[in-house]
C-alpha positions as a LaTeX table, in Angstrom:
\begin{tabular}{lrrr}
\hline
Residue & $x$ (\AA) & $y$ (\AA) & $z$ (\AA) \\
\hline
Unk1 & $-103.14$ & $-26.71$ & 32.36 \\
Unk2 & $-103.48$ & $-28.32$ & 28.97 \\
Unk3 & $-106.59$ & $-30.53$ & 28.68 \\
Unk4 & $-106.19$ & $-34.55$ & 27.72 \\
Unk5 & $-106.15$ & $-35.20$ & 23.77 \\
Unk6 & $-109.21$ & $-36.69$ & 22.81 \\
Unk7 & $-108.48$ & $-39.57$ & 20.86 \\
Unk8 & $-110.99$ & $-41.10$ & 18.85 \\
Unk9 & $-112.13$ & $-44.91$ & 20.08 \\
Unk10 & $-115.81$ & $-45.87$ & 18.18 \\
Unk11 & $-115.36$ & $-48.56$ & 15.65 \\
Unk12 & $-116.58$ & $-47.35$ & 12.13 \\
Unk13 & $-113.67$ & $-44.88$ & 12.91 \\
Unk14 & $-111.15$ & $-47.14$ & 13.76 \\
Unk15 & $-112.18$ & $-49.17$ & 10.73 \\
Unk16 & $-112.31$ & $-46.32$ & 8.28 \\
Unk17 & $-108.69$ & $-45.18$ & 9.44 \\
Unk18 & $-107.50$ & $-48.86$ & 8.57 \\
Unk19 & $-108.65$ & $-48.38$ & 5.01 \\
Unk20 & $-106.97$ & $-45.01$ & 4.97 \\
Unk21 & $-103.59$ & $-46.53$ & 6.19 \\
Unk22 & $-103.67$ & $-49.29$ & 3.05 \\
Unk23 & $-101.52$ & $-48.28$ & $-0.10$ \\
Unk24 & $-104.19$ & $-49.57$ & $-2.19$ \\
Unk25 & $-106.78$ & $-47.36$ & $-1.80$ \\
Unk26 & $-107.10$ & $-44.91$ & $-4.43$ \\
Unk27 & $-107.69$ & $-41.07$ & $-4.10$ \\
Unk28 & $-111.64$ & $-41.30$ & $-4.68$ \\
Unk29 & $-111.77$ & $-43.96$ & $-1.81$ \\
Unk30 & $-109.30$ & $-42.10$ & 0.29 \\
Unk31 & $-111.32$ & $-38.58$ & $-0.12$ \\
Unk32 & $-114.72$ & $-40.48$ & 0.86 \\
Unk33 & $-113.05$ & $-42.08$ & 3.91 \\
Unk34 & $-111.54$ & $-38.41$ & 4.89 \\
Unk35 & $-114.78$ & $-36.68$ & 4.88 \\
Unk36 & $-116.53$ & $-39.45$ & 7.06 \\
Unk37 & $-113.92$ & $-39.81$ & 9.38 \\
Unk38 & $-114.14$ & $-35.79$ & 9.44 \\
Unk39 & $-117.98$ & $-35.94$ & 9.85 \\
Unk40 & $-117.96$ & $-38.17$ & 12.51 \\
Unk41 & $-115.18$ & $-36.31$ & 14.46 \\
Unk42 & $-116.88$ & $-33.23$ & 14.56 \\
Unk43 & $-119.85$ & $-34.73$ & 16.72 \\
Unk44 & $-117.33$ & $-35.26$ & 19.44 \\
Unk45 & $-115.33$ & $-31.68$ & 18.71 \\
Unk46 & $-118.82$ & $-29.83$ & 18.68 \\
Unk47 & $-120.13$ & $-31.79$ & 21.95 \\
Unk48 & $-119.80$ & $-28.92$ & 24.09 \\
Unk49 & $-122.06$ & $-26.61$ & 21.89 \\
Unk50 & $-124.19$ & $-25.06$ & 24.32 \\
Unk51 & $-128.70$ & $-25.18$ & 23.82 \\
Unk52 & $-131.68$ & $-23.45$ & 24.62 \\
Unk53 & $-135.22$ & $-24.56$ & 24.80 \\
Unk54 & $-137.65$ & $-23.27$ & 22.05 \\
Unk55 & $-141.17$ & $-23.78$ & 21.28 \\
Unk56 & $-142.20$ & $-26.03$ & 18.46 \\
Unk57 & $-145.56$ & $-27.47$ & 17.36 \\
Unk58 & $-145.65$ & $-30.67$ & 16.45 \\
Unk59 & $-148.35$ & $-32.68$ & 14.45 \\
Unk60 & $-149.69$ & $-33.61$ & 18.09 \\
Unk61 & $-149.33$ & $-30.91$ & 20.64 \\
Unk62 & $-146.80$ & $-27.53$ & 21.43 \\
Unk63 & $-143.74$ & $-28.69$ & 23.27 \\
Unk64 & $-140.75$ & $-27.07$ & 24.27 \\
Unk65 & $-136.86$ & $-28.83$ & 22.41 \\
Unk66 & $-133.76$ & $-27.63$ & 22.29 \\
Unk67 & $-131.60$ & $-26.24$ & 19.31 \\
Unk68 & $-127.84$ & $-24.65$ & 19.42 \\
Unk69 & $-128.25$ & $-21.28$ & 21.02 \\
Unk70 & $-126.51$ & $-18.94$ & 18.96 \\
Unk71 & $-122.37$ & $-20.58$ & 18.96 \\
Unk72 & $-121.18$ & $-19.34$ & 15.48 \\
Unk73 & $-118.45$ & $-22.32$ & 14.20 \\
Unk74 & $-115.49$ & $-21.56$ & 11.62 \\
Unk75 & $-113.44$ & $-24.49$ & 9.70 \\
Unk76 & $-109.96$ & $-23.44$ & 9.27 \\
Unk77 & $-107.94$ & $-26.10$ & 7.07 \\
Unk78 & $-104.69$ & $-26.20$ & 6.92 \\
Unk79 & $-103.82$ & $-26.06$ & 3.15 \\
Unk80 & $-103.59$ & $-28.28$ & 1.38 \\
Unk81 & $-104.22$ & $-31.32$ & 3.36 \\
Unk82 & $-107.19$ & $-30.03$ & 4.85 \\
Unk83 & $-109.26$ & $-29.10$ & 2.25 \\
Unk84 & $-110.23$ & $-33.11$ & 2.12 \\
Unk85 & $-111.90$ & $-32.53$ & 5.49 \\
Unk86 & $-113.68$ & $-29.65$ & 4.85 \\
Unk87 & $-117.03$ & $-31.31$ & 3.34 \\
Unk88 & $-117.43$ & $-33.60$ & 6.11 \\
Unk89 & $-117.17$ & $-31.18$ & 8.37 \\
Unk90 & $-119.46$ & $-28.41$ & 6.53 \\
Unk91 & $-121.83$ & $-31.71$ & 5.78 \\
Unk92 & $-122.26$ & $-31.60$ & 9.71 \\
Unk93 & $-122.44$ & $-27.72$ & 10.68 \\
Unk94 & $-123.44$ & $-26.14$ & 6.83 \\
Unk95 & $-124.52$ & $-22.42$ & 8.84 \\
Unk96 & $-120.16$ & $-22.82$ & 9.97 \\
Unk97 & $-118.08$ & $-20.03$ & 7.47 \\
Unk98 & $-114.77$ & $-21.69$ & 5.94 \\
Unk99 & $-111.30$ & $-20.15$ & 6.08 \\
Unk100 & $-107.54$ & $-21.23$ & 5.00 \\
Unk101 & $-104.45$ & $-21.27$ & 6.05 \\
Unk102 & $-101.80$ & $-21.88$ & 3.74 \\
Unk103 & $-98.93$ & $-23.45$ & 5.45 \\
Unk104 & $-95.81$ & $-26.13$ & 3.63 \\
Unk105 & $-92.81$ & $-27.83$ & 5.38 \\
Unk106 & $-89.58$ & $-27.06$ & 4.23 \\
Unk107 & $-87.85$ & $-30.22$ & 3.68 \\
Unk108 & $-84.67$ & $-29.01$ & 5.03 \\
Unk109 & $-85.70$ & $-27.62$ & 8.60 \\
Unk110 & $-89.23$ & $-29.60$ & 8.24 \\
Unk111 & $-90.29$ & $-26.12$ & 9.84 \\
Unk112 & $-93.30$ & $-24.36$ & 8.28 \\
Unk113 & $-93.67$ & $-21.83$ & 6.34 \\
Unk114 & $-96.90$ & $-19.49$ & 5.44 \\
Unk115 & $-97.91$ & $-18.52$ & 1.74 \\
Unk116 & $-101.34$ & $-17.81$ & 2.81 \\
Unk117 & $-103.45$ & $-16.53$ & 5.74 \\
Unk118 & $-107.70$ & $-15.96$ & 4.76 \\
Unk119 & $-110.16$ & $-16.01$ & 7.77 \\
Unk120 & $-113.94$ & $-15.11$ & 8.32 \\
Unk121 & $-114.13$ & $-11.15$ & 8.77 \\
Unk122 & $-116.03$ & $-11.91$ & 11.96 \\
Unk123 & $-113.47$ & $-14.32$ & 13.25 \\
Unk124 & $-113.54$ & $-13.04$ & 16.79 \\
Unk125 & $-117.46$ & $-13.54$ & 17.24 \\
Unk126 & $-116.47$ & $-17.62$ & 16.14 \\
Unk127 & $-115.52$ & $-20.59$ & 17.48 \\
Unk128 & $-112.70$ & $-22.27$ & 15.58 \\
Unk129 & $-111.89$ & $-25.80$ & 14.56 \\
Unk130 & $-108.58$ & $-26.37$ & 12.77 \\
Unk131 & $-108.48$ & $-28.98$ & 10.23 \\
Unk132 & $-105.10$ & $-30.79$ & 8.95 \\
Unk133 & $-105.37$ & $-34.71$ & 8.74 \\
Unk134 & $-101.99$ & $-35.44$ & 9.55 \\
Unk135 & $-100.52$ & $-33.73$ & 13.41 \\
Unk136 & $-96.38$ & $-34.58$ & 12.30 \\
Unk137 & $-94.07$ & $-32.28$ & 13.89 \\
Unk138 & $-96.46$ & $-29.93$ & 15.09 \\
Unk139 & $-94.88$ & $-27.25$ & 13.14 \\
Unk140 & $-97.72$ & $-26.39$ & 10.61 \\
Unk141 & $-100.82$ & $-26.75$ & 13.44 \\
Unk142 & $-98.73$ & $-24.33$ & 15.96 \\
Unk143 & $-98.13$ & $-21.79$ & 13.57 \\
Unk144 & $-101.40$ & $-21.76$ & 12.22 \\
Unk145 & $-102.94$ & $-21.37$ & 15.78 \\
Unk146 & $-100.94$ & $-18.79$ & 16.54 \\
Unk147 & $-101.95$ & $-16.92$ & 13.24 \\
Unk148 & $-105.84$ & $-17.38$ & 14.13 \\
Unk149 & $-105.08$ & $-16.46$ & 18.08 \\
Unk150 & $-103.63$ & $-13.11$ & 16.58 \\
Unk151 & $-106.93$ & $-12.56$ & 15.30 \\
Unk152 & $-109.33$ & $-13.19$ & 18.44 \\
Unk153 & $-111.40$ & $-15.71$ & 17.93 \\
Unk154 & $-113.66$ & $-16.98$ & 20.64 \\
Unk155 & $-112.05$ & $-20.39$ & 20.83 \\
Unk156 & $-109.68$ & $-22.94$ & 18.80 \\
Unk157 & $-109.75$ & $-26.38$ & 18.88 \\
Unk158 & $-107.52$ & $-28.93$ & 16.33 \\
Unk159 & $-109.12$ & $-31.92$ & 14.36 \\
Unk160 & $-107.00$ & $-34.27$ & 12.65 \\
Unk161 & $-107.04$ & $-37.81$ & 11.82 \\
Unk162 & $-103.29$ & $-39.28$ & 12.65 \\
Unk163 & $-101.25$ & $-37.85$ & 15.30 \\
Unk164 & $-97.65$ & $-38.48$ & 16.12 \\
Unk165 & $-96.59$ & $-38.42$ & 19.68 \\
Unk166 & $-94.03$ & $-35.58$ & 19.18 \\
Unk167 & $-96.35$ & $-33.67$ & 17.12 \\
Unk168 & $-98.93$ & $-33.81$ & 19.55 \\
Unk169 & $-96.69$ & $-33.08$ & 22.62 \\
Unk170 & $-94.97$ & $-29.86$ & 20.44 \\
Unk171 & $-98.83$ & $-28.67$ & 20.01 \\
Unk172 & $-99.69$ & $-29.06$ & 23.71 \\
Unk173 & $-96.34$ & $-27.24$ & 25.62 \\
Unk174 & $-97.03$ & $-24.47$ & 22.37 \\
Unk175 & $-100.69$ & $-23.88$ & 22.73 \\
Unk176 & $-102.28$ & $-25.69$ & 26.13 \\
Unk177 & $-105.23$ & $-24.06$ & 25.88 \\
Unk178 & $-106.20$ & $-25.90$ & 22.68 \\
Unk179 & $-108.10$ & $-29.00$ & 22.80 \\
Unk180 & $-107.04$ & $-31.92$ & 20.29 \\
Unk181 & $-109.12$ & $-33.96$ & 18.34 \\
Unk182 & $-107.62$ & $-37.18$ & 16.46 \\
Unk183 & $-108.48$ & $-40.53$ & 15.30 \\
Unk184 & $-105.20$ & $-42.80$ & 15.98 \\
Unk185 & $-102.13$ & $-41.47$ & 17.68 \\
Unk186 & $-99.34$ & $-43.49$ & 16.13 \\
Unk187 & $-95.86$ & $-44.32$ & 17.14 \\
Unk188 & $-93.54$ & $-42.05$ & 15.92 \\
Unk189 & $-91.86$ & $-39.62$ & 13.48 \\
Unk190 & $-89.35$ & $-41.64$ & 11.06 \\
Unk191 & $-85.58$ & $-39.23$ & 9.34 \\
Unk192 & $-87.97$ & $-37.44$ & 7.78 \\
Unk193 & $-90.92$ & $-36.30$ & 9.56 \\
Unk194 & $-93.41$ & $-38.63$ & 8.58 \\
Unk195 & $-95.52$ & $-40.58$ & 10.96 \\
Unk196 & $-95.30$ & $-44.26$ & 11.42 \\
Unk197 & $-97.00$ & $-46.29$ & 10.85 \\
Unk198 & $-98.95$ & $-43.47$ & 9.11 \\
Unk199 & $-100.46$ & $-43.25$ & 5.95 \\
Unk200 & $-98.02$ & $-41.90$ & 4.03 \\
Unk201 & $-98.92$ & $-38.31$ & 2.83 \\
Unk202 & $-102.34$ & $-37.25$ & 2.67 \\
Unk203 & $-102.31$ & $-34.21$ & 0.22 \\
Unk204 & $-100.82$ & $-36.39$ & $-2.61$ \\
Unk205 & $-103.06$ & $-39.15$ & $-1.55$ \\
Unk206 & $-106.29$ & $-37.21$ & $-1.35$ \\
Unk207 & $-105.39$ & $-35.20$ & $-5.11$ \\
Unk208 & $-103.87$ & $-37.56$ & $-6.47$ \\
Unk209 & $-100.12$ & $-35.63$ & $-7.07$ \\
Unk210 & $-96.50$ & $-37.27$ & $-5.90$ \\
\hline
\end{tabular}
């Protein structure tokens, strides 16, 4: 049984994906307003991190808090999209270790197709978080699980900002076990796989390229 997307509600999110969806913002605006959105995803995606109570002195007494007990993370972009989430989420966990994935659509079959596959050596002590702003067809985030699954990891989730509705269903019948993390699920995929109403696409946007 596949759990419920999680779909991002709070309002500096919601306003901060409205400024991502304009035309007029430019790359350096766009980048900024990736890594915050990213940033304050990842509180929700790393809400089930489990504690333990330590002992700490404080300028008035001894006391007993609670830190993260021991969960190793790993960010795994999706290239090259996802590098423009990376800092926001590394700004949150800095201890996590960074992989990529190196994944484009052909624009024929829109299916994907791997160039590139780098993960963590310790992979399989780490929980993994999958970054790729845009969730189209599905296509690129499947494969990309499946790629890290082969390797063992302790868990995967998916993080990205705008989801289409068949990208998200493709990613939940392909991997149910996968919990899904976006900001704004759109309405649909237009001829040529891009999401509407969208933002148009997010690697040229973030670099800069056409």
């Amino acid at each position: 049984m596949s759990e419920k997307p999680f779909i991002a509600d709070h309002p500096l999110i919601q306003h901060k994906v409205t400024l991502l969806r304009d035309k007029n913002t430019g790359s350096k605006e766009f980048r900024e307003l990736i890594q915050e959105i990213t940033e304050l995803m990842c509180y929700e995606a790393t809400r089930d991190l489990p504690l333990c109570e330590v002992e700490v002195e404080t300028p008035i007494t001894l006391t007993r808090s609670k830190v993260i007990s021991g969960r190793k993370l790993a960010f795994v972009p999706i290239l090259r999209a996802g590098m423009g989430m990376v800092d926001g989420a590394i700004e949150l966990v800095p201890a996590a270790k960074v992989g990529h994935i190196g994944l484009f659509r052909d624009p024929e079959t829109l299916k994907p197709v791997e160039y590139y596959c780098k993960l963590p050596g310790d992979i399989g002590e780490r929980d993994v978080i999958v970054l790729d702003p845009m969730l189209a067809t599905g296509g690129s985030a499947i494969d990309a699980i499946s790629q890290i699954k082969e390797r063992g990891p302790k868990s995967i989730k998916f993080m990205c900002i705008i989801a289409a509705p068949e990208g998200m269903k493709a990613l939940t019948e392909a991997h149910p076990d996968v919990p899904i993390y976006c900001a704004a699920l759109d309405e649909r995929l237009d001829d040529h796989g891009y999401i509407v109403p969208g933002l148009g696409d997010a690697g040229d946007r973030i670099f800069g390229t056409r």
